[in-house]
C-alpha positions as CSV (number, residue, x, y, z in Angstrom):
1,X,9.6,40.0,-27.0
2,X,9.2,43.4,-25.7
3,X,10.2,44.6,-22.0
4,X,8.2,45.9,-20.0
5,X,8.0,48.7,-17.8
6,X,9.1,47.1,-14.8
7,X,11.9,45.2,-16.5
8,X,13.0,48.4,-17.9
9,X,13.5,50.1,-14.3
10,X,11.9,48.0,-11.7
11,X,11.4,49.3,-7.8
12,X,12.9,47.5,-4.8
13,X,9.5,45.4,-4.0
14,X,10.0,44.1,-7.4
15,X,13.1,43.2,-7.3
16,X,12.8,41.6,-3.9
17,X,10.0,39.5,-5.1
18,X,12.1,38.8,-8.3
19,X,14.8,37.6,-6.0
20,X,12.4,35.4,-3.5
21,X,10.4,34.2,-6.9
22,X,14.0,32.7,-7.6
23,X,15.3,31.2,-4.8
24,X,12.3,29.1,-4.7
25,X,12.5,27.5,-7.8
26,X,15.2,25.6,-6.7
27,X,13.3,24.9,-3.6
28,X,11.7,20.7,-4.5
29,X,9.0,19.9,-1.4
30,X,7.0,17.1,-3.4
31,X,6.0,15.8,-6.8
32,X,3.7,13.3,-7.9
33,X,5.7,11.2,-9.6
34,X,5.1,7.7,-11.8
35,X,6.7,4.5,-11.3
36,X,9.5,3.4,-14.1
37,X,11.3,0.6,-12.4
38,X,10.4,-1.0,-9.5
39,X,14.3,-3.2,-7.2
40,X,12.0,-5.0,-4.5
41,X,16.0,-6.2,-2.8
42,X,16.6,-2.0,-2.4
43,X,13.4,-1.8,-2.0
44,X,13.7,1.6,-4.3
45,X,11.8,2.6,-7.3
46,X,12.5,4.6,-10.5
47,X,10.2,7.6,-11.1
48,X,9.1,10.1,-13.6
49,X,7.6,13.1,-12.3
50,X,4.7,13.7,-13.6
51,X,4.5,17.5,-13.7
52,X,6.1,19.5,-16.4
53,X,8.2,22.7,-15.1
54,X,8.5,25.9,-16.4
55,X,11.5,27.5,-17.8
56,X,12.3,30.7,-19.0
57,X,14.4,31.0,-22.0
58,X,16.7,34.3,-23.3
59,X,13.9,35.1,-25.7
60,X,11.7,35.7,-23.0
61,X,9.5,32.6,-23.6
62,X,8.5,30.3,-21.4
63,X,9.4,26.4,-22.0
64,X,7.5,22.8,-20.9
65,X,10.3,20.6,-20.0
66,X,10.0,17.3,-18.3
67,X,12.4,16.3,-15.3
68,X,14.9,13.9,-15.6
69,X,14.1,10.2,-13.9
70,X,14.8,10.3,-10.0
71,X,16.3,7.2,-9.5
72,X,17.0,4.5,-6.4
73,X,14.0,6.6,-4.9
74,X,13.7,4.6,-1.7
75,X,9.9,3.2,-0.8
76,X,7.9,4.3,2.2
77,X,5.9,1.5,3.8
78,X,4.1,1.5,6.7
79,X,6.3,-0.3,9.5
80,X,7.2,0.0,13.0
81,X,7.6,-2.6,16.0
82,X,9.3,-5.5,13.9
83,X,6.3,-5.5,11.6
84,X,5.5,-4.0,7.9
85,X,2.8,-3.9,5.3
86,X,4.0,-4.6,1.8
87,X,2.4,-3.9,-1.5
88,X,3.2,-5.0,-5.2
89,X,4.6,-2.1,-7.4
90,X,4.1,-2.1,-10.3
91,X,5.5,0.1,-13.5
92,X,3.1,2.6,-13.9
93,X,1.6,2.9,-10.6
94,X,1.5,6.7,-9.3
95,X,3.3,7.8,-5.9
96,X,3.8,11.1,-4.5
97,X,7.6,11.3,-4.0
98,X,8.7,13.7,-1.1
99,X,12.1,15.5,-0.7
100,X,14.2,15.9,2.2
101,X,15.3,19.3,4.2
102,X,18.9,17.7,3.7
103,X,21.1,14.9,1.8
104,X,19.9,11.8,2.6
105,X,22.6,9.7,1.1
106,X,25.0,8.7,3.7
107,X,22.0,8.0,6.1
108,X,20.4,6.0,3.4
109,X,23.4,3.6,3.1
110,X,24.4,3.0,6.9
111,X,21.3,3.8,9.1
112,X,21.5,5.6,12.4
113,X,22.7,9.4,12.8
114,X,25.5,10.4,10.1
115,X,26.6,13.9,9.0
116,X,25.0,15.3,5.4
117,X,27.6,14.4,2.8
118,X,26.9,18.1,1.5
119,X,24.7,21.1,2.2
120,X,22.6,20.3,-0.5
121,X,18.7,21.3,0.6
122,X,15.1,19.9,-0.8
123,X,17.1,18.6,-3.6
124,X,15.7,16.3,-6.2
125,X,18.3,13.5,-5.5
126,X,16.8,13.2,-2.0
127,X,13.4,12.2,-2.2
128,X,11.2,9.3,-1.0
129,X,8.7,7.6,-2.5
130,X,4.8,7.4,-0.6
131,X,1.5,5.2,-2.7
132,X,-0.4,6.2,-3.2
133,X,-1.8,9.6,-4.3
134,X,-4.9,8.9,-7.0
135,X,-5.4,10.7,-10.1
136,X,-9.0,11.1,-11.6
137,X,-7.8,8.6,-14.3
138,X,-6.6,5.9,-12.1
139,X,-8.7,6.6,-8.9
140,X,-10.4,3.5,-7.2
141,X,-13.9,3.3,-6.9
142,X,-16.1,1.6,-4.3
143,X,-14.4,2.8,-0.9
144,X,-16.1,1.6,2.4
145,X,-17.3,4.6,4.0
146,X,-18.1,2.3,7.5
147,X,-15.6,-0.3,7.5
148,X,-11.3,-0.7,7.4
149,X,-10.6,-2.7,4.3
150,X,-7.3,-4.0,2.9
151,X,-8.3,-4.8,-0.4
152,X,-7.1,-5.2,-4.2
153,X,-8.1,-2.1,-6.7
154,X,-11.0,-4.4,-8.7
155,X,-12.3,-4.8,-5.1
156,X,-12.8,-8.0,-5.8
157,X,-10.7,-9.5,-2.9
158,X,-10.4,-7.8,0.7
159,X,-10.4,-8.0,4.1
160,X,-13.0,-6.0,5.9
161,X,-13.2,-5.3,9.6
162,X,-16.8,-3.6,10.7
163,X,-16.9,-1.1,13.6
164,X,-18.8,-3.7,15.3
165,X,-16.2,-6.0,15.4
166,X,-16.7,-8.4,12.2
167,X,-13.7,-9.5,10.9
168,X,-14.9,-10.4,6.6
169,X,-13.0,-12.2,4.7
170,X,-14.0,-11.5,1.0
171,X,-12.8,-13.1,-2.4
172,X,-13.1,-16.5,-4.0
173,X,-11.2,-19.0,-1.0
174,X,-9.1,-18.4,2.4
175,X,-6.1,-20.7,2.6
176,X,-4.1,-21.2,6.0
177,X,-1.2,-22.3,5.5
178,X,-0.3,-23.0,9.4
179,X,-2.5,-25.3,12.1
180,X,-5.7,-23.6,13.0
181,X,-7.0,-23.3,16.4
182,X,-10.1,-22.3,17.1
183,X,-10.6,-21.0,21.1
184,X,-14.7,-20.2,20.7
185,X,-17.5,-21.4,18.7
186,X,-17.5,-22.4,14.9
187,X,-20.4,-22.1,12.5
188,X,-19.8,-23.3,9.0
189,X,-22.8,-22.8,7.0
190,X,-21.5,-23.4,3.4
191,X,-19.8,-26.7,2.7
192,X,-16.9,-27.6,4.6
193,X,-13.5,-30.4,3.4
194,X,-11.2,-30.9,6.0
195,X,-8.5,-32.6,4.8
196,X,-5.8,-32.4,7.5
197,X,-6.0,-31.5,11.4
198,X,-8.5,-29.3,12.6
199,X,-8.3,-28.3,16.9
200,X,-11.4,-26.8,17.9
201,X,-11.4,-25.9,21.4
202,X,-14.8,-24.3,21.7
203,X,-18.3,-25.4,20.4
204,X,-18.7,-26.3,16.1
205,X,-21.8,-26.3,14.2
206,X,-21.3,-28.0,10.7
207,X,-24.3,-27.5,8.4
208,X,-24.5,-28.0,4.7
209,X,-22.4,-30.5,3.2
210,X,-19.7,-30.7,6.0
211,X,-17.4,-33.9,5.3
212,X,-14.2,-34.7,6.5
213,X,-11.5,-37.3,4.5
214,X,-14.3,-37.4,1.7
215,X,-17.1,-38.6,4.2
216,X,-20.4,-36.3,4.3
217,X,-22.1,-35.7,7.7
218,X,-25.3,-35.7,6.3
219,X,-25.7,-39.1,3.8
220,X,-23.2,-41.1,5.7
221,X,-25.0,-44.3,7.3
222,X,-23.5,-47.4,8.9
223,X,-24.9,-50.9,8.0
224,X,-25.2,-53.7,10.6
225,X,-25.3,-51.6,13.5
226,X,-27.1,-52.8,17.0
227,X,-28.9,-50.0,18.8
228,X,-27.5,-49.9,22.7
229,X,-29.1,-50.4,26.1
230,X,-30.7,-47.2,27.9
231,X,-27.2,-46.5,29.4
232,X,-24.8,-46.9,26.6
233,X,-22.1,-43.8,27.9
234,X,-20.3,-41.4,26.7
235,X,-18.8,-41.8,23.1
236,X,-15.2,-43.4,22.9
């Protein structure tokens, strides 16, 4: 391959920018990376970047290459305060893996303020892993544009919180697995099995098909049963 003119004899702004052009090729910031392997104990994935990068070779030309694997990437969920949303990962699932200003390990092993075990800087061995960026080819589809939603990607499944207040829960069944108190009213419009305790504090309303221990509201009728005087009491 032919040099050019400016390789031949190249002026200082050139060489400057040559120099700058470099530096920052060993300069990581972020990638967006796929999952490999997923350790839920470390709580650390396995990734493949997903972008090939560019190498120049003595001939001149320019070469595709693929990264190696960063591995024991650690996860970034949301937490604070004692409390943490989880996800499932799964291999295959896309992340966008951030790299720190400086070596992360020591930090990463014992918490708290340590020193840098070296001066190492936006290196690829010192990234985290954040899910999820979305590719055209695994994007979800039918976002809220109104309501918060936690939800699966089928969106078959979620819980939806309205702006006015309304608290959904959508899928095919709730299940609490913990006593249930109710403080205000309850409306149950669909059928309704209790089969254990339920403490209702405030007003219920049980319509359509409401039984309890297998006994229906609605058909249940007692035979041999006297009506009352006019003052009969409260119920006992």
């Amino acid at each position: 391959m032919a040099l050019t003119n400016n390789e031949r004899s190249p002026d200082l702004l050139q060489i400057i920018r040559d120099a700058i052009q470099a530096e920052l090729t060993n300069l990581w910031t972020c990638l967006p990376c796929e999952v490999i392997k997923y350790d839920p104990e470390a709580v650390t994935v396995d990734v493949q970047s997903t972008i090939k990068i560019p190498i120049n070779l003595p001939s001149g030309e320019i070469e595709l290459v693929e990264l190696p694997m960063f591995l024991d990437v650690p996860v970034m969920f949301p937490c604070a305060g004692g409390f943490t949303i989880t996800h499932p990962i799964k291999q295959g699932d896309e992340c966008l893996v951030s790299f720190a200003d400086r070596n992360i390990d020591v930090w990463w092993q014992q918490g708290g303020i340590q020193n840098p075990f070296d001066t190492r800087k936006h290196d690829l061995s010192d990234g985290f892993a954040f899910f999820r960026p979305q590719s055209q080819a695994k994007k979800i589809s039918g976002i809220s544009t109104t309501d918060l939603e936690i939800r699966n990607d089928a969106n078959t499944c979620k819980i939806q919180i309205t702006l006015d207040g309304v608290i959904n829960f959508i899928g095919t069944k709730s299940v609490f697995h913990h006593p249930v108190e109710l403080l205000e009213t309850l409306d149950v419009v669909g059928a309704s099995t209790l089969q254990n305790t339920l403490d209702v504090t405030g007003k219920s309303t049980l319509s359509a098909g409401a039984s309890i221990g297998g006994i229906e509201f609605s058909t249940h009728k007692h035979g041999g049963v006297q009506s009352g005087g006019s003052d009969t009491g409260n119920p006992k």
